[in-house]
C-alpha positions in Angstrom: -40.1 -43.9 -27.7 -41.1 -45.7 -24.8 -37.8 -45.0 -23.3 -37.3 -41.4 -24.3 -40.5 -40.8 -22.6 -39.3 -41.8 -19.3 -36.0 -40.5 -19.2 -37.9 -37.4 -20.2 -39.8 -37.8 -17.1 -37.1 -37.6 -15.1 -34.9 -34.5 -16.4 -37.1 -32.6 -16.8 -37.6 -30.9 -13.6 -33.9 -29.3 -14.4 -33.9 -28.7 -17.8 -35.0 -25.1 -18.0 -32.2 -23.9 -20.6 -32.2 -20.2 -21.0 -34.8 -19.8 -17.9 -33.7 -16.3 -15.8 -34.5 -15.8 -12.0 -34.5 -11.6 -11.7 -34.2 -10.0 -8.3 -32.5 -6.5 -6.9 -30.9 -4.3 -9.5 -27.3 -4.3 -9.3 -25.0 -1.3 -10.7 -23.2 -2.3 -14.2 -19.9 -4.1 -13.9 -17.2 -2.3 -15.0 -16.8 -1.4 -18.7 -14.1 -3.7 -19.4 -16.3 -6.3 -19.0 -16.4 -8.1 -22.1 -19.7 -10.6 -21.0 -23.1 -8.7 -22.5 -25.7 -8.6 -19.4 -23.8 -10.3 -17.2 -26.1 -10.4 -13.9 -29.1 -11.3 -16.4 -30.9 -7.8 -15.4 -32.1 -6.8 -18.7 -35.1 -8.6 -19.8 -36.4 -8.3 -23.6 -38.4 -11.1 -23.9 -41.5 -13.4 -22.2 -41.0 -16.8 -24.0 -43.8 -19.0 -22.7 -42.7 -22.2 -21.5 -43.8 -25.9 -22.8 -47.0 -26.7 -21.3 -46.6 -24.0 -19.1 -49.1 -20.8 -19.2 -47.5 -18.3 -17.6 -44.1 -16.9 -19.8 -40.8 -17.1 -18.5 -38.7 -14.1 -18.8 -35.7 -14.3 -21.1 -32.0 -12.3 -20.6 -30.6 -11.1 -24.0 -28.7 -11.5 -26.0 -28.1 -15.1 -24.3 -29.0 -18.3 -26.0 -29.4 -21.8 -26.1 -26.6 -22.6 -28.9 -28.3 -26.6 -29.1 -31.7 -25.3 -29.0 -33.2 -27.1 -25.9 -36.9 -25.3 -25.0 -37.6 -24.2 -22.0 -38.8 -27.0 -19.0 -42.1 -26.8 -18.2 -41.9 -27.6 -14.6 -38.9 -25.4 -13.3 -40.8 -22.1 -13.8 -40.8 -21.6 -9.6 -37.3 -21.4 -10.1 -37.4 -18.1 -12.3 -39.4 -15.0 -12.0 -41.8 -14.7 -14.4 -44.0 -12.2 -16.0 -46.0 -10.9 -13.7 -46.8 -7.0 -12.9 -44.1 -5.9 -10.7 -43.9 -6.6 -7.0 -45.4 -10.0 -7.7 -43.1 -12.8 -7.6 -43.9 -16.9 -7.8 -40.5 -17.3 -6.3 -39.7 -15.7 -3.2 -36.5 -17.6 -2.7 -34.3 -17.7 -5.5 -30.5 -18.3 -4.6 -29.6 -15.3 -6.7 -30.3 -11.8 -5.5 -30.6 -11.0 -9.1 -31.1 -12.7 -12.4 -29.3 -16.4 -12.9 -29.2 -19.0 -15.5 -29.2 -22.8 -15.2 -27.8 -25.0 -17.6 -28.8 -29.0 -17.2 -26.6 -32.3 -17.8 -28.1 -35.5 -17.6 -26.8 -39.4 -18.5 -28.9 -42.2 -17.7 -28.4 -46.3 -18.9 -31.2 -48.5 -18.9 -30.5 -52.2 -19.3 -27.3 -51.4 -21.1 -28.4 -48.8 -23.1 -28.5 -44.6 -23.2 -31.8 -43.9 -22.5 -31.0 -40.3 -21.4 -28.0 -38.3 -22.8 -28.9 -34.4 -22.7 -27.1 -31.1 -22.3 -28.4 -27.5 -22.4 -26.1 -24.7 -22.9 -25.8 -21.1 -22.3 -23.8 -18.8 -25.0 -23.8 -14.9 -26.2 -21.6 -13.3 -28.2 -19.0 -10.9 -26.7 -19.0 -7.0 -26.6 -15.3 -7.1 -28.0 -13.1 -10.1 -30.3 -10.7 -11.7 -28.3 -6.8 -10.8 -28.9 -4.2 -13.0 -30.4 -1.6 -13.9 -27.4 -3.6 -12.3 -24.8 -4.5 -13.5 -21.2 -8.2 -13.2 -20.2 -9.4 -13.6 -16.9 -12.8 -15.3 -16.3 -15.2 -15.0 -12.7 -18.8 -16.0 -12.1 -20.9 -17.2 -8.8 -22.6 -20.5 -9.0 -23.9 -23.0 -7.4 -24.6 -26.9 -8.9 -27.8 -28.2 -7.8 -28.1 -32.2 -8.4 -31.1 -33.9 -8.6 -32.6 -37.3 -9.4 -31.3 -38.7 -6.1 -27.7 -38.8 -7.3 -24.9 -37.5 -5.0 -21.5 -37.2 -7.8 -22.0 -33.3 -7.1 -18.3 -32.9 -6.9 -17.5 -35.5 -9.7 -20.3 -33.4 -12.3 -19.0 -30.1 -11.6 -15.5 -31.4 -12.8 -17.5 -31.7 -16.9 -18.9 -28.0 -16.8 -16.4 -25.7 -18.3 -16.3 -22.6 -20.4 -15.5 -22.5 -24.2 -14.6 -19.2 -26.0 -14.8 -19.8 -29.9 -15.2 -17.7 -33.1 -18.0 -19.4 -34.1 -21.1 -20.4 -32.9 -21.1 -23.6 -31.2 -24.4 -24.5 -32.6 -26.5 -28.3 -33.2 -28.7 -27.6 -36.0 -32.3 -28.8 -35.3 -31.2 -30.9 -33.1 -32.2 -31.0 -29.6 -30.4 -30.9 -26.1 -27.6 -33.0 -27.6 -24.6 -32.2 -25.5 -21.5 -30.2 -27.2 -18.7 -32.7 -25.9 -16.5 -31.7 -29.2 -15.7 -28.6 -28.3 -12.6 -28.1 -26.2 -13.3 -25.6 -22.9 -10.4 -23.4 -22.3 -11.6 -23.6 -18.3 -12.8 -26.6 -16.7 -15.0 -25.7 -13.3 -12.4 -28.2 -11.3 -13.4 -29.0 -7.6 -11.1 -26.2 -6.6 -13.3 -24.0 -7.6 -17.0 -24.9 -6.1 -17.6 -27.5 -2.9 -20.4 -28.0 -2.7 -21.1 -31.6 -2.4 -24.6 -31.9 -0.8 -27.6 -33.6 -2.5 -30.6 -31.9 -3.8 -34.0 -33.3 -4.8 -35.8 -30.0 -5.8 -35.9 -28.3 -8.5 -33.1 -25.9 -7.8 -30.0 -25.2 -5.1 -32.3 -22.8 -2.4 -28.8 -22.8 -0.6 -27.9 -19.3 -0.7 -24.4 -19.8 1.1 -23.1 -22.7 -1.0 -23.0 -19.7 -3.8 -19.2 -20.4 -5.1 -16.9 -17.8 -7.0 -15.2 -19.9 -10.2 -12.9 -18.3 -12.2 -9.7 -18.9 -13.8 -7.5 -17.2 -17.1 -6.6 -18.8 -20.4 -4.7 -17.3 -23.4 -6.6 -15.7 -26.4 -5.7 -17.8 -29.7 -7.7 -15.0 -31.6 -10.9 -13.8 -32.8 -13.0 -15.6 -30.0 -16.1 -13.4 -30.7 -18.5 -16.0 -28.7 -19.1 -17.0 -24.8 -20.6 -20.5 -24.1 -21.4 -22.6 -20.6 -22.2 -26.1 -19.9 -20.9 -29.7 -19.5 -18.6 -30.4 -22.5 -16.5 -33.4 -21.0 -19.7 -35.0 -20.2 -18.7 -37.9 -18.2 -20.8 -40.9 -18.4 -22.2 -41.6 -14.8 -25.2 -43.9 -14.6 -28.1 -41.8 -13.1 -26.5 -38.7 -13.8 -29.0 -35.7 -13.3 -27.3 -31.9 -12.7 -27.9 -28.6 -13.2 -25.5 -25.6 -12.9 -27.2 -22.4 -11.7 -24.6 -19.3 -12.4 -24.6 -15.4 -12.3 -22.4 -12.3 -11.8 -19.9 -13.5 -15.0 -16.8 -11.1 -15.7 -14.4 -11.6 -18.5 -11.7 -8.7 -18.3 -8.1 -8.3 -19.9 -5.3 -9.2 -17.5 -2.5 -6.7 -17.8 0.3 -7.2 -19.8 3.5 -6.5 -17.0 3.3 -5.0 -13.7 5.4 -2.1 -12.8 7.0 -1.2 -9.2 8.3 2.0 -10.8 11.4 3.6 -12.2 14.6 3.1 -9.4 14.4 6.0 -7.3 16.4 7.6 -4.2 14.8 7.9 -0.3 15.6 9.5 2.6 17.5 8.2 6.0 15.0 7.3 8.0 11.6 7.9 5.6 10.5 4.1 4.5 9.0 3.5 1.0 6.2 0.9 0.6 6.9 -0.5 -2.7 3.7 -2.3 -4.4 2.8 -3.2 -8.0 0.9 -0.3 -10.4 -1.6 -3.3 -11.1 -4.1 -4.0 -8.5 -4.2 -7.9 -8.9 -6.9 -9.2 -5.9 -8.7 -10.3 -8.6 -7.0 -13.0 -10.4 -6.5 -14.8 -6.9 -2.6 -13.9 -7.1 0.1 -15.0 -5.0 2.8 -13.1 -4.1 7.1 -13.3 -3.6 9.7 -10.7 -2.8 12.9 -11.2 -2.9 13.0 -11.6 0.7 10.8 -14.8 0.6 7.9 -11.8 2.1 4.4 -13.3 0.6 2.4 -9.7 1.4 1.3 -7.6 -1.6 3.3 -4.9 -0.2 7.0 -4.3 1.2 8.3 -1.4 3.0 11.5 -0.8 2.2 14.9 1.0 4.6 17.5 0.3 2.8 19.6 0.7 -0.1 19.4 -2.5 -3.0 17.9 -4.8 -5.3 13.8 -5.5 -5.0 12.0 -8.0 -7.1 8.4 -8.9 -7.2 7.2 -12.3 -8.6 3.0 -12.8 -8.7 1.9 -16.0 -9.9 -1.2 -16.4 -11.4 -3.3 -19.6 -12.3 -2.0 -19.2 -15.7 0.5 -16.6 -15.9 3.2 -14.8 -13.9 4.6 -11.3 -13.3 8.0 -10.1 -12.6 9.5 -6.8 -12.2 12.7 -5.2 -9.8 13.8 -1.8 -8.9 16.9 -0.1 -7.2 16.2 1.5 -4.1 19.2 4.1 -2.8 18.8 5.8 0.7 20.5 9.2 0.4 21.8 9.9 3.8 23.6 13.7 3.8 25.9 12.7 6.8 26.1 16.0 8.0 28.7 16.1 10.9 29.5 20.3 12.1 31.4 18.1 15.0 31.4 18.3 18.7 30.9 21.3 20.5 33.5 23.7 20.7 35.4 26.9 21.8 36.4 30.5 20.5 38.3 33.0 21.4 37.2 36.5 21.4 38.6 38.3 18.7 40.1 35.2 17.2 37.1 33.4 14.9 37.0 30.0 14.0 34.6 28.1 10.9 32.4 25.9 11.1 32.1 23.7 8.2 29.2 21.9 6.9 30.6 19.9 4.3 30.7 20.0 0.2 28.3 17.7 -2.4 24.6 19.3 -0.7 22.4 21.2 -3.2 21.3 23.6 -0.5 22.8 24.9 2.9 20.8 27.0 5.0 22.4 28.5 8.6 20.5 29.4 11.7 21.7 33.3 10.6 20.5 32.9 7.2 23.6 32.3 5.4 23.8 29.9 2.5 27.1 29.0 2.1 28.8 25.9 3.1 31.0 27.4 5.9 30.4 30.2 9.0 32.4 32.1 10.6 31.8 33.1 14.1 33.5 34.9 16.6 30.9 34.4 19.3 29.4 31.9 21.9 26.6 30.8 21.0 24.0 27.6 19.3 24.8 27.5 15.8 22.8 25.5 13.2 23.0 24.1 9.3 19.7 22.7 7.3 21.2 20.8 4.0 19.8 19.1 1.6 20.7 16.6 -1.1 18.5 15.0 -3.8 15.4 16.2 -2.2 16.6 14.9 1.3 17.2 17.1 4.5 19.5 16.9 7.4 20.1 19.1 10.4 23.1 19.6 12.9 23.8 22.2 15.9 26.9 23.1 17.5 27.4 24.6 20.9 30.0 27.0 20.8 31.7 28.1 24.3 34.0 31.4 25.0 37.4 29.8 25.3 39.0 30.0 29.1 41.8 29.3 27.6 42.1 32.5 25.2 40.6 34.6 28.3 43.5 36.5 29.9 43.1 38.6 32.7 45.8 41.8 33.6 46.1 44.0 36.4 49.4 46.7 36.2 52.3 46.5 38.4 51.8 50.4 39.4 49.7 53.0 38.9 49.9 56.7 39.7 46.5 58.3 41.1 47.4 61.8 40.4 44.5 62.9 38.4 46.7 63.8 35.4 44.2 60.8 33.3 47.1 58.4 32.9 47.1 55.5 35.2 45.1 56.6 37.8 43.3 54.1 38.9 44.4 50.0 39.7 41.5 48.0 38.1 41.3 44.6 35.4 42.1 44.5 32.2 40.8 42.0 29.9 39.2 41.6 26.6 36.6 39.1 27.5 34.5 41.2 30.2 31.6 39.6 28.5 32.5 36.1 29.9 34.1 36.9 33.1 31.8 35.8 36.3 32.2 36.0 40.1 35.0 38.6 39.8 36.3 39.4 43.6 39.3 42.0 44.0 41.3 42.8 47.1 43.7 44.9 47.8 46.1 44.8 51.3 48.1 47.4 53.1 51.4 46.0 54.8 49.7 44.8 57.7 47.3 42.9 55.7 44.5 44.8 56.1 41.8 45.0 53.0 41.7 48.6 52.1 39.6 48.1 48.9 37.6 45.3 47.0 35.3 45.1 44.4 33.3 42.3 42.7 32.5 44.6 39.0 35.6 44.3 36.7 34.9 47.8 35.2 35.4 49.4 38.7 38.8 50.3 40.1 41.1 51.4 43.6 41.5 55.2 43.1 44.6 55.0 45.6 42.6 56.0 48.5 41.2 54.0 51.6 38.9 55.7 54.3 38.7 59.5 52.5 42.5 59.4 52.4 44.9 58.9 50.0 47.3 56.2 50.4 51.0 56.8 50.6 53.3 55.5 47.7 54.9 52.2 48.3 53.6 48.0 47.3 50.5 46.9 47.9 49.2 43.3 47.9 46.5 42.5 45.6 44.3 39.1 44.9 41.7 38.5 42.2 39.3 35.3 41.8 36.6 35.2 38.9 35.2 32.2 36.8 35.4 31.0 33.2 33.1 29.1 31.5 34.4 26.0 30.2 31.7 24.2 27.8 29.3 23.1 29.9 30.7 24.0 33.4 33.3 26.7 34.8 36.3 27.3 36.1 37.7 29.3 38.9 40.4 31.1 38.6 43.0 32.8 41.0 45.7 35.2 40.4 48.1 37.2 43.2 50.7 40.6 42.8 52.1 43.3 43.9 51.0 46.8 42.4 53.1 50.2 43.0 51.5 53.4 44.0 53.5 56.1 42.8 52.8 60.1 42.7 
């Protein structure tokens, strides 16, 4: 007895089993949450403490499944019940409700004079499924006390067990559960903090760490239990695990990048799994060796994605095809007046749409002018223009070899004929008497020589003539020059 009494002495100051710190009200996690009152916000009953006055306020439906009571020194640790506003603890590492489990080992002269565990366990809002993978998060910090400093070899015992039943001592009390198997062990990649605390509980706010991991269902795990099951034995061995904020959610089955689809030339697609997976502390691998949750994606192909998880991983692929129309009218061009060509925009497009409204696949045009063709194929558009010039080559210009001014309408008057007036610039006639004189000239193609020079008419006989005028020729001109001899006859 003499030695139960003393290493009572000395845990408890952290044995406070069930004991719940409760601070600012946090919205409810999400419903898929299958841990009942997870932040420890709901509050249904005041269990008063051993030899403690004041009642220490209890989160339900949590339990101790080894029955240990409640400590009667941690109570500044918790808040207890009081009218609200007033608070024992001001300083609680938790900005809402926590609960602190305890672990403690202790040899005396060769023998276990201290060998104690309290646990926390509550029964889930849903069974478990056969086959399926769970993931499991909390925040918590491990506070060590009795001058030991193995933080980061204790928090390597606590773990988490999902059963179907109960993992209950009956009438005993504080004996530690090391039969059970944990699915999750709290490992040292998880929490590290490795400092050394002599007070009742960690008041280090920061050194708040996130654990979590995933483990497959076997089945019918109905119940939720935390502590130290490994329970190493470490001579003056004295801890206490302070948690909060638990989520236990279904992981999905598969992830999805989507049925293999067609995108346009030019129009990238960022490809991305239908799962958002931040949560289970993935990593991620494209094809391309890329380790980004996303990839953006130009070109036709094969795309994977591979994201690992601590216990499971995801694959999926899709084809990617980049529809490019490869519309080509070709390079700018010429026409003839009177003598049309077609411009052809190409078979296999669902839709054709041409600057004048037509919706064929071909235009004909007879005219200069900017000509362009919207197509589209499998939902993707493409657009080409053509310049299309007046030919100099088709132009011909004429002038008569005589003419006879005698007002009878026929021939009367020397002057230019052409069919492409339209495109005919700088146009300069002269005419020359046999000395070489200029008797008429003109610079308008639709005007004439009547015959006449001064008043007079001219007598019949061969006159000289010479013409210049431009062309245009794509995008610059071309001057032309031409020479004869026209009769005058009555």
């Amino acid at each position: 007895m003499g030695s139960y009494e003393r290493s009572k002495d000395i845990i408890w100051p952290w044995i406070i089993g069930l004991s719940v710190a409760m601070g600012l009200m946090i919205k409810p996690l999400k419903a898929q949450n299958l841990i009942p009152n997870p932040r420890f916000e709901q509050i249904t009953d005041c269990q008063k403490a051993l030899n403690v006055p004041t009642p220490i306020e209890v989160a339900s439906p949590w339990y101790n499944p080894n029955q240990a009571r409640y400590n009667a020194n941690y109570y500044l640790a918790v808040k207890v019940c009081l009218p609200p506003g007033q608070w024992i603890d001001q300083d609680a590492p938790f900005p809402n409700g926590f609960i602190s489990t305890t672990s403690t080992y202790q040899v005396d002269a060769g023998q276990v004079v201290s060998d104690y565990g309290t646990y926390a366990s509550a029964p889930l809002t849903a069974t478990l499924e056969v086959g399926r993978y769970y993931w499991f998060s909390m925040r918590a910090i491990i506070a060590n006390g009795g001058g030991s400093t193995r933080v980061s070899q204790e928090q390597n015992s606590y773990g988490l067990l999902l059963s179907d039943q109960q993992p209950v001592y009956a009438n005993q009390h504080m004996l530690p559960l090391s039969q059970y198997q944990p699915q999750i062990i709290f490992s040292n990649r998880y929490m590290t903090e490795n400092r050394t605390f002599s007070s009742g509980y960690n008041d280090n706010v920061a050194a708040r760490q996130l654990m979590q991991g995933c483990f497959q269902a076997q089945g019918n795990e109905r119940y939720l239990t935390i502590g130290d099951f490994l329970h190493p034995s470490y001579t003056d061995r004295n801890s206490t695990l302070q948690f909060t904020d638990l989520s236990l959610t279904k992981m999905p089955d598969r992830i999805d990048l989507g049925a293999d689809t067609s995108i346009c030339q030019g129009q990238p697609l960022t490809l991305k799994s239908n799962v958002l997976m931040g949560q289970y502390n993935p990593t991620y691998r494209w094809q391309n060796g890329s380790t980004d949750s996303t990839l953006s994606v130009t070109r036709s192909g094969l795309y994977s994605l591979t994201i690992t998880c601590s216990c499971r991983t995801y694959t999926d692929s899709i084809r990617i095809n980049v529809e490019d129309p490869n519309l080509q009218l070709g390079p700018d061009t010429s026409v003839c007046q009177g003598n049309p060509i077609v411009l052809i925009a190409g078979d296999g497009f669902d839709r054709y749409r041409w600057s004048n409204g037509s919706t064929a696949s071909t235009l004909t045009v007879d005219k200069p002018g900017v000509y362009q063709v919207e197509v589209e194929r499998f939902g993707c558009l493409a657009v080409d223009s053509i310049q299309v010039y007046s030919s100099s080559e088709c132009c011909q210009l004429y002038l008569p070899s005589a003419f006879s001014p005698n007002a009878d309408g026929i021939n009367d008057n020397f002057m230019i004929i052409t069919g492409c007036s339209d495109i005919v610039r700088e146009v300069e006639l002269f005419v020359y008497n046999r000395w070489g004189e200029v008797i008429f000239k003109t610079q308008d193609i639709k005007v004439g020589w009547n015959g006449g020079y001064q008043g007079t008419s001219c007598g019949v006989g061969p006159y000289t003539w010479q013409l210049t005028y431009t062309l245009p020729y794509k995008k610059s001109v071309v001057r032309q020059h031409q020479r004869g001899i026209v009769m005058l006859v009555k």
